[in-house]
N, C-alpha and C positions, 0 to 999 in steps of 0.2 A: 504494500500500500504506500502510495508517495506520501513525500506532508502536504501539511495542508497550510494553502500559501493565506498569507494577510491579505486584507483586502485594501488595496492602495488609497481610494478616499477615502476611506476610517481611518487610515493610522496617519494620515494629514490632520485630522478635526479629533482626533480623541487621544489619549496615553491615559496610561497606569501610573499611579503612585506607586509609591513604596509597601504600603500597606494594601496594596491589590485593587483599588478603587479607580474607578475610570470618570477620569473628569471631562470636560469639553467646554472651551470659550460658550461668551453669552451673544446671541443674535444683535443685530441691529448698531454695531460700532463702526462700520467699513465707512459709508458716504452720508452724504445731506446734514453731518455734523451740526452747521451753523444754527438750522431751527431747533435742536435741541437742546436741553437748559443742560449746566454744568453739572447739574445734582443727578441726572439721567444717566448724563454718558461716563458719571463715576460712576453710577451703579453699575453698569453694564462692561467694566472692566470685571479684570480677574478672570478666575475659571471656578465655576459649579460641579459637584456630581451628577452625573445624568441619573434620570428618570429610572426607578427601579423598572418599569415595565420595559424600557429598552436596554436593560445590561445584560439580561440574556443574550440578546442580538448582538449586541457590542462585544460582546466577549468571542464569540463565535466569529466575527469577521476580524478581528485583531491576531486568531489563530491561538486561543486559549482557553 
């Protein structure tokens, strides 16, 4: 049985912590900056854990 290969847009947009946890950047940072307030697009920094009902799927296309 061959391995089973990572899935190349997933492991652009998601990683594992240390502690085994799969985070992913927040939506809505990239364009159109200007009309949003500064207390938005601080919030919208950083990385989150993804959604328990998608880390199944995440884990499986990261190849683990």
């Amino acid at each position: 049985m061959p391995k089973m290969k990572t899935h190349s847009g997933t492991k652009k947009r998601l990683r594992k912590t240390g502690s085994g946890k799969i985070v992913r950047r927040k939506a809505n940072r990239r364009h159109i900056l200007e009309k949003k307030s500064s207390t938005r697009k601080r919030r919208l920094a950083g990385t989150i854990e993804i959604s328990k009902a998608d880390e199944r799927t995440a884990r499986k296309l990261l190849g683990g």
